[in-house]
PDB file of N, CA, C, O and CB in Angstrom:
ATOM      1  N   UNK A   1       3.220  -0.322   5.194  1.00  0.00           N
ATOM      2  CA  UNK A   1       2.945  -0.570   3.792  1.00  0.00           C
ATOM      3  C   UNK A   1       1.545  -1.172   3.676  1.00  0.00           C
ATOM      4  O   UNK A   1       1.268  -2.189   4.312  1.00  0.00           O
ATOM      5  CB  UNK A   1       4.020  -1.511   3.164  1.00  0.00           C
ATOM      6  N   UNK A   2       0.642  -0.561   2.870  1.00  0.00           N
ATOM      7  CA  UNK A   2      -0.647  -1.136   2.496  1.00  0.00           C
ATOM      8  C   UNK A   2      -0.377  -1.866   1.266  1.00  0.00           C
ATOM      9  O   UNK A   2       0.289  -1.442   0.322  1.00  0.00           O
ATOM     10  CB  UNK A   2      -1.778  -0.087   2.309  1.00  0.00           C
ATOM     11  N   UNK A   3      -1.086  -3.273   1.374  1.00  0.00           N
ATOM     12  CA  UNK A   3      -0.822  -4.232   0.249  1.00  0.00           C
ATOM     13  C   UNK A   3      -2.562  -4.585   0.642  1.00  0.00           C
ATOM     14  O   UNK A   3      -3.306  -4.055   1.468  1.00  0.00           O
ATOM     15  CB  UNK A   3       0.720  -5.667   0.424  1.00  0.00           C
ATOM     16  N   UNK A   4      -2.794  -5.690  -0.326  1.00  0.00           N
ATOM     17  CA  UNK A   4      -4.250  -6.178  -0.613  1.00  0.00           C
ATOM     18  C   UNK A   4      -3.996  -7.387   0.470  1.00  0.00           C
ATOM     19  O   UNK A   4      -2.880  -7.869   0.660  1.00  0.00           O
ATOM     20  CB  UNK A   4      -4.703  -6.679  -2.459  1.00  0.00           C
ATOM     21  N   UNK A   5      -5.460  -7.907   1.313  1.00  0.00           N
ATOM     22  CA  UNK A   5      -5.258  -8.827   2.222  1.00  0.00           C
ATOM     23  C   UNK A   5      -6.156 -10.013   1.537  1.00  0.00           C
ATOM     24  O   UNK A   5      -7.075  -9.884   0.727  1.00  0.00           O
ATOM     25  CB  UNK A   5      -5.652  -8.313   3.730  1.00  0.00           C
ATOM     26  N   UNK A   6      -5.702 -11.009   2.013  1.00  0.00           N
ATOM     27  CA  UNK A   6      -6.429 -11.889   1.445  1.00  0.00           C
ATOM     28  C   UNK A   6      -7.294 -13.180   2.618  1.00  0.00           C
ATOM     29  O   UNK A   6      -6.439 -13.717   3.321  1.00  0.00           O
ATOM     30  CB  UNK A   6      -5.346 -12.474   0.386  1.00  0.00           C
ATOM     31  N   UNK A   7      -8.259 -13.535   2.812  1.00  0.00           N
ATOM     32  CA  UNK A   7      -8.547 -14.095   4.154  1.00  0.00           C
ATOM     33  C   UNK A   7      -9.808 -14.633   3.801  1.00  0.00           C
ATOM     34  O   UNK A   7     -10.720 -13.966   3.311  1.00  0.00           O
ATOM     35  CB  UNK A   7      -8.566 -13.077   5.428  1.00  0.00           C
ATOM     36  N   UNK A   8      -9.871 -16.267   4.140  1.00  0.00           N
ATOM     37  CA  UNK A   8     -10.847 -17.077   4.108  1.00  0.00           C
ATOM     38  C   UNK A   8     -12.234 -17.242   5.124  1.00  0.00           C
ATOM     39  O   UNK A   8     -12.084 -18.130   5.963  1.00  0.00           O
ATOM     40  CB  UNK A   8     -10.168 -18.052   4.102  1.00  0.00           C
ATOM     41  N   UNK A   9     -13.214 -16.712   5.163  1.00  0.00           N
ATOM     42  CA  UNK A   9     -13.926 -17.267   6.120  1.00  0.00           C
ATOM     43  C   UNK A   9     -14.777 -19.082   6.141  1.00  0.00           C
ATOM     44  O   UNK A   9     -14.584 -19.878   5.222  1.00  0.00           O
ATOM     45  CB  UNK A   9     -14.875 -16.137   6.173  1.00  0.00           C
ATOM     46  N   UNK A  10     -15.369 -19.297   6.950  1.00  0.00           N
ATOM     47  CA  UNK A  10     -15.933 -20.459   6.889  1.00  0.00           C
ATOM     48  C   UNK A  10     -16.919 -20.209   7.898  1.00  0.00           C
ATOM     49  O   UNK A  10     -16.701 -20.094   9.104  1.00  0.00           O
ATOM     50  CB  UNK A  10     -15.045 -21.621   7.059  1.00  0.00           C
ATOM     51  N   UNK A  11     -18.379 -20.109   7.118  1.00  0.00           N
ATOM     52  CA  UNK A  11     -19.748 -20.270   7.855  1.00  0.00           C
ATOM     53  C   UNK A  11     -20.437 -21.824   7.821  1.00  0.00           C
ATOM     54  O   UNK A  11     -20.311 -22.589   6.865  1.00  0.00           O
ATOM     55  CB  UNK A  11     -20.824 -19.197   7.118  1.00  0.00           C
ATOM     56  N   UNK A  12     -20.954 -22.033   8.674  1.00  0.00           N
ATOM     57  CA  UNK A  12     -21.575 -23.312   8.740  1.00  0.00           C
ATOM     58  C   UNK A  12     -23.190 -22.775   9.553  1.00  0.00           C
ATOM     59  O   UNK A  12     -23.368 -22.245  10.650  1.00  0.00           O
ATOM     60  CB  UNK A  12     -20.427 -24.560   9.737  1.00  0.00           C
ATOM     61  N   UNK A  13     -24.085 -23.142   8.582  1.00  0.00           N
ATOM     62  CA  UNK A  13     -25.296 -23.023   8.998  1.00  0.00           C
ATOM     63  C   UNK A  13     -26.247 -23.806   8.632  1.00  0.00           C
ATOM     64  O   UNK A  13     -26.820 -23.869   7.544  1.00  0.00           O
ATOM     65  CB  UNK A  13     -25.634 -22.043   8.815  1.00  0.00           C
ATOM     66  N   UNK A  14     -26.468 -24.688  10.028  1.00  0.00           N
ATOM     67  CA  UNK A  14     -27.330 -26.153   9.855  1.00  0.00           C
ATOM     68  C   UNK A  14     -28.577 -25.476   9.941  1.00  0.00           C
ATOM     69  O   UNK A  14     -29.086 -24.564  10.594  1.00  0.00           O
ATOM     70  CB  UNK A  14     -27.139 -27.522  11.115  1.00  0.00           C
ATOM     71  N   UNK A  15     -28.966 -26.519   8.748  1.00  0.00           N
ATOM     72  CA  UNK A  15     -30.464 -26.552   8.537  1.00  0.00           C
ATOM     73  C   UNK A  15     -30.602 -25.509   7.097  1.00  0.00           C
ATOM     74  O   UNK A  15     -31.470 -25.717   6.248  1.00  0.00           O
ATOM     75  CB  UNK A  15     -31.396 -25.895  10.108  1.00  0.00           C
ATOM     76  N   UNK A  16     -29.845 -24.655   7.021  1.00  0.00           N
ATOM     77  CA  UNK A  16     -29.915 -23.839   5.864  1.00  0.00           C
ATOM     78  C   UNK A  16     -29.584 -24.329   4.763  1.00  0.00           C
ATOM     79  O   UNK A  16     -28.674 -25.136   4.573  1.00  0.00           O
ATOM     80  CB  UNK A  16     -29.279 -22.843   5.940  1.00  0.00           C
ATOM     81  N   UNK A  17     -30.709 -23.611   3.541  1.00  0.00           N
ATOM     82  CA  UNK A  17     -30.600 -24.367   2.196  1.00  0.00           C
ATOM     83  C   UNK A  17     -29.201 -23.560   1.168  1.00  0.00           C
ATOM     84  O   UNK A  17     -28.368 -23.921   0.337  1.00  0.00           O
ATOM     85  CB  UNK A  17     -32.381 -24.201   1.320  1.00  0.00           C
ATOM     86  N   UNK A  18     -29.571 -22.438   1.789  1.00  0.00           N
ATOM     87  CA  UNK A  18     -27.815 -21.661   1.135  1.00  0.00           C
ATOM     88  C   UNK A  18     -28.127 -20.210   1.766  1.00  0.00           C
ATOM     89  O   UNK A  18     -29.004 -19.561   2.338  1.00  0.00           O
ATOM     90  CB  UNK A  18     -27.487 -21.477  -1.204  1.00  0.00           C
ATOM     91  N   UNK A  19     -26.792 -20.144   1.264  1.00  0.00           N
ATOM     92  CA  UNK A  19     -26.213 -18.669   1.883  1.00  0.00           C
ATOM     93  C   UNK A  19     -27.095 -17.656   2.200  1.00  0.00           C
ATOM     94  O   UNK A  19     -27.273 -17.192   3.327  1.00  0.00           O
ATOM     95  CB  UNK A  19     -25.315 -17.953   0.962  1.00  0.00           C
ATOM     96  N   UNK A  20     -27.901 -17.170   0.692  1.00  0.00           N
ATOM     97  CA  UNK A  20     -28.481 -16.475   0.465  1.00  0.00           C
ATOM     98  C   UNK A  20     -27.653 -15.228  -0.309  1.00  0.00           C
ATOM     99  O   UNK A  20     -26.776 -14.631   0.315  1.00  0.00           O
ATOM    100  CB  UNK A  20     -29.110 -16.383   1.512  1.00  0.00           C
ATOM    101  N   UNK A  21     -27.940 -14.902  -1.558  1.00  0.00           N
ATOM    102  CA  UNK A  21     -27.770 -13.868  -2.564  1.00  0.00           C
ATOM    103  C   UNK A  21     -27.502 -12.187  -1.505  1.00  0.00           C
ATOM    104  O   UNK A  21     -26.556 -11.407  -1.397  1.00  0.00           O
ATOM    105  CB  UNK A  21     -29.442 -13.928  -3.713  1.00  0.00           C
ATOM    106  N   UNK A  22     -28.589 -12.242  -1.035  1.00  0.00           N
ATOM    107  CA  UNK A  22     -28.470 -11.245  -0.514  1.00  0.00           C
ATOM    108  C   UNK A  22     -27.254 -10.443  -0.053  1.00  0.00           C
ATOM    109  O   UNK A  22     -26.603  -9.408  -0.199  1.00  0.00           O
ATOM    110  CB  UNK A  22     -29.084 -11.449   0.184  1.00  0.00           C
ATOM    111  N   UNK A  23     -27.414 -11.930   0.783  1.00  0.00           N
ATOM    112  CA  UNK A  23     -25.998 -11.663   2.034  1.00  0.00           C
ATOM    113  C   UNK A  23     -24.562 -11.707   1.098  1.00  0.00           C
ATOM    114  O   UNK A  23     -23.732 -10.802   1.178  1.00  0.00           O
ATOM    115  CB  UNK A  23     -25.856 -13.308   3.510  1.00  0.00           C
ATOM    116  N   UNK A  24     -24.418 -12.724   0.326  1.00  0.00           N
ATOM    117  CA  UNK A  24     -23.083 -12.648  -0.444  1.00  0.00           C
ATOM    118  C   UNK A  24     -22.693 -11.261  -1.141  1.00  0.00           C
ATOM    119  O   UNK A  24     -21.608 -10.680  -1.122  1.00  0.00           O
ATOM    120  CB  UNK A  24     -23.124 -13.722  -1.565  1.00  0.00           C
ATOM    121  N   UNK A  25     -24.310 -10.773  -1.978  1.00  0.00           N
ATOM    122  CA  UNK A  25     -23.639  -9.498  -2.290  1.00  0.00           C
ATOM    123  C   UNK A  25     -23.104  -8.368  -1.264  1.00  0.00           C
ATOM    124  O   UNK A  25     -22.140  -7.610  -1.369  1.00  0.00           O
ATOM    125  CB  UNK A  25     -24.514  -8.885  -3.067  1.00  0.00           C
ATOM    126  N   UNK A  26     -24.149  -8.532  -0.143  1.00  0.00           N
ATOM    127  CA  UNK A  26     -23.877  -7.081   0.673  1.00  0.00           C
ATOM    128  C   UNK A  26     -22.210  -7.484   1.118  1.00  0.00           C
ATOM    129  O   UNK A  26     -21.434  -6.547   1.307  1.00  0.00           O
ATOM    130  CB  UNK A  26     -25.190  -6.761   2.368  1.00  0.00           C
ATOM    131  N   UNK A  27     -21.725  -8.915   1.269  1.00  0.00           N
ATOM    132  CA  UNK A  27     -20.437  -9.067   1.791  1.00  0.00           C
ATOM    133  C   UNK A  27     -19.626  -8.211   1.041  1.00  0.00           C
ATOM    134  O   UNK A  27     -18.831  -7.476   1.627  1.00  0.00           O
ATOM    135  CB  UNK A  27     -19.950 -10.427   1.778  1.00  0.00           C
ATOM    136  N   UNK A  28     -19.736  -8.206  -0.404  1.00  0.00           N
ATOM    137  CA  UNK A  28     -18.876  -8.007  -1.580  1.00  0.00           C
ATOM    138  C   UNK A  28     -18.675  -6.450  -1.716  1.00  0.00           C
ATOM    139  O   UNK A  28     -17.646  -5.775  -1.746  1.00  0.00           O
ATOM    140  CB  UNK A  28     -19.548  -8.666  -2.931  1.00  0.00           C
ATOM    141  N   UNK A  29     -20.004  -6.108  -1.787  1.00  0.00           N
ATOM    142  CA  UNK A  29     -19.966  -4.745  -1.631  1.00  0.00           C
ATOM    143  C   UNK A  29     -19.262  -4.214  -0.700  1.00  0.00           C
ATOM    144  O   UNK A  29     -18.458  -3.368  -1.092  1.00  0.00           O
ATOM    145  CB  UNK A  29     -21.016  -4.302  -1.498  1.00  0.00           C
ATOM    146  N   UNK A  30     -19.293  -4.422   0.388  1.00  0.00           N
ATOM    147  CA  UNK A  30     -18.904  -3.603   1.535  1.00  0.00           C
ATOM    148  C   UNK A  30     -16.896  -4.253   1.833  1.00  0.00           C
ATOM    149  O   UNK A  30     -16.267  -3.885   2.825  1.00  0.00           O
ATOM    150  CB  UNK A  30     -20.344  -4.061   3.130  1.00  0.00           C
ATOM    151  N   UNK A  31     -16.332  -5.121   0.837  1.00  0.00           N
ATOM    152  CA  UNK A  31     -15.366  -5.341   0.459  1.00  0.00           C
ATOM    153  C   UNK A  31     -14.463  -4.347  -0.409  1.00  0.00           C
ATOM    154  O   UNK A  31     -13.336  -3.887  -0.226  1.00  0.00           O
ATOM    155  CB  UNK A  31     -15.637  -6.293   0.039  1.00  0.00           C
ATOM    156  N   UNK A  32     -15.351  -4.209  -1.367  1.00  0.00           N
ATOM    157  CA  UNK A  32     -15.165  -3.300  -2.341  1.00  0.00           C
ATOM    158  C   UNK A  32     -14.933  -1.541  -1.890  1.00  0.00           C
ATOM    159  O   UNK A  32     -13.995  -0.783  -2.136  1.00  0.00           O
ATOM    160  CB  UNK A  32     -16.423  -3.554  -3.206  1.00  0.00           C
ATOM    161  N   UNK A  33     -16.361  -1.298  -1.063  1.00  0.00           N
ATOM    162  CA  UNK A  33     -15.853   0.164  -0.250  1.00  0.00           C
ATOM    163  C   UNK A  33     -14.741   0.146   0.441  1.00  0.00           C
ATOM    164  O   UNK A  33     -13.955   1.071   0.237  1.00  0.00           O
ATOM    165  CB  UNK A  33     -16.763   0.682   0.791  1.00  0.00           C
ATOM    166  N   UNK A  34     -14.361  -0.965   1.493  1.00  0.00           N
ATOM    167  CA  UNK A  34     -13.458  -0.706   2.152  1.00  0.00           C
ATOM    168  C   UNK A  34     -11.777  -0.641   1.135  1.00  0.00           C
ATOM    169  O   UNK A  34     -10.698  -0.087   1.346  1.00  0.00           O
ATOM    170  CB  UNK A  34     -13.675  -1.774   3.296  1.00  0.00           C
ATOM    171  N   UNK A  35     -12.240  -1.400   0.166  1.00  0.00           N
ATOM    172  CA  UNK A  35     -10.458  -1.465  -0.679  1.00  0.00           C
ATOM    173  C   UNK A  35     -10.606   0.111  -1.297  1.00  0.00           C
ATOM    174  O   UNK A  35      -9.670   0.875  -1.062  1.00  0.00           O
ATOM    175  CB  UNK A  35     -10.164  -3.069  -2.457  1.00  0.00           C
ATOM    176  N   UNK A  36     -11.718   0.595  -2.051  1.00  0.00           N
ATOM    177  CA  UNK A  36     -12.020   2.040  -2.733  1.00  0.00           C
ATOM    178  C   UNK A  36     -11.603   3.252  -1.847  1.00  0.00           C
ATOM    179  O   UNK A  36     -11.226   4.328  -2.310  1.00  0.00           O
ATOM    180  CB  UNK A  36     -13.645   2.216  -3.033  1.00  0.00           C
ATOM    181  N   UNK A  37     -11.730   2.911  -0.306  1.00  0.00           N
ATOM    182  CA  UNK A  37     -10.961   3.992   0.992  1.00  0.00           C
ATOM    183  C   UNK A  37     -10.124   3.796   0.800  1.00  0.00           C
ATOM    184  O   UNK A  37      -9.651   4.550  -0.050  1.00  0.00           O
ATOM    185  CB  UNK A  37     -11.003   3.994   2.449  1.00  0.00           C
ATOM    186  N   UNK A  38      -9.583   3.175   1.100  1.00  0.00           N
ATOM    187  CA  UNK A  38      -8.007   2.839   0.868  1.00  0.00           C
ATOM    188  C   UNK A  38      -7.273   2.967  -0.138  1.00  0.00           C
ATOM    189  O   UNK A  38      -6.048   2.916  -0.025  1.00  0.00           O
ATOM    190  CB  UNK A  38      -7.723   1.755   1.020  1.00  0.00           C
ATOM    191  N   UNK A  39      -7.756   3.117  -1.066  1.00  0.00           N
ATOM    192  CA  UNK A  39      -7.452   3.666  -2.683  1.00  0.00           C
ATOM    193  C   UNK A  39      -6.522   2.203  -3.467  1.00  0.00           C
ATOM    194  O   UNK A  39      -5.617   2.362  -4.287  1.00  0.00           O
ATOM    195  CB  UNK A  39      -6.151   5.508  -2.621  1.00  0.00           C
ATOM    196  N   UNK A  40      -6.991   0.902  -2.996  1.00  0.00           N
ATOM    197  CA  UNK A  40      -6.498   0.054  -3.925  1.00  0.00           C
ATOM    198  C   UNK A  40      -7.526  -0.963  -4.529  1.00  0.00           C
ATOM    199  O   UNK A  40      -7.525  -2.194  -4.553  1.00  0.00           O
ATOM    200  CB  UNK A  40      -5.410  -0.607  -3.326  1.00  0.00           C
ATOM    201  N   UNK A  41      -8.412  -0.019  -5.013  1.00  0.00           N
ATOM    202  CA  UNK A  41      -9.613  -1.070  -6.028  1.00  0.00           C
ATOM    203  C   UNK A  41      -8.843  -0.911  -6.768  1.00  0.00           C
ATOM    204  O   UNK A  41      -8.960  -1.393  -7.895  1.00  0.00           O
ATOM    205  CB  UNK A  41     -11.260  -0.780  -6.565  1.00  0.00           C
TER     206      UNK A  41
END
């Protein structure tokens, strides 16, 4: 059975002022393709 997963990460990066935009979107995106294969966006 395919259901939606749900899962926390935790980055820690000393010295850094933040994440960075970049990176959060490309995470999101490439979240989004993988649920759209799977056919549960």
């Amino acid at each position: 059975e395919d259901r939606p997963t749900l899962f926390f990460e935790i980055i820690q990066r000393k010295g850094a002022q933040s994440f960075g935009a970049g990176n959060f979107k490309a995470l999101f995106e490439s979240l989004e393709r993988e649920q759209e294969l799977r056919g549960n966006l």
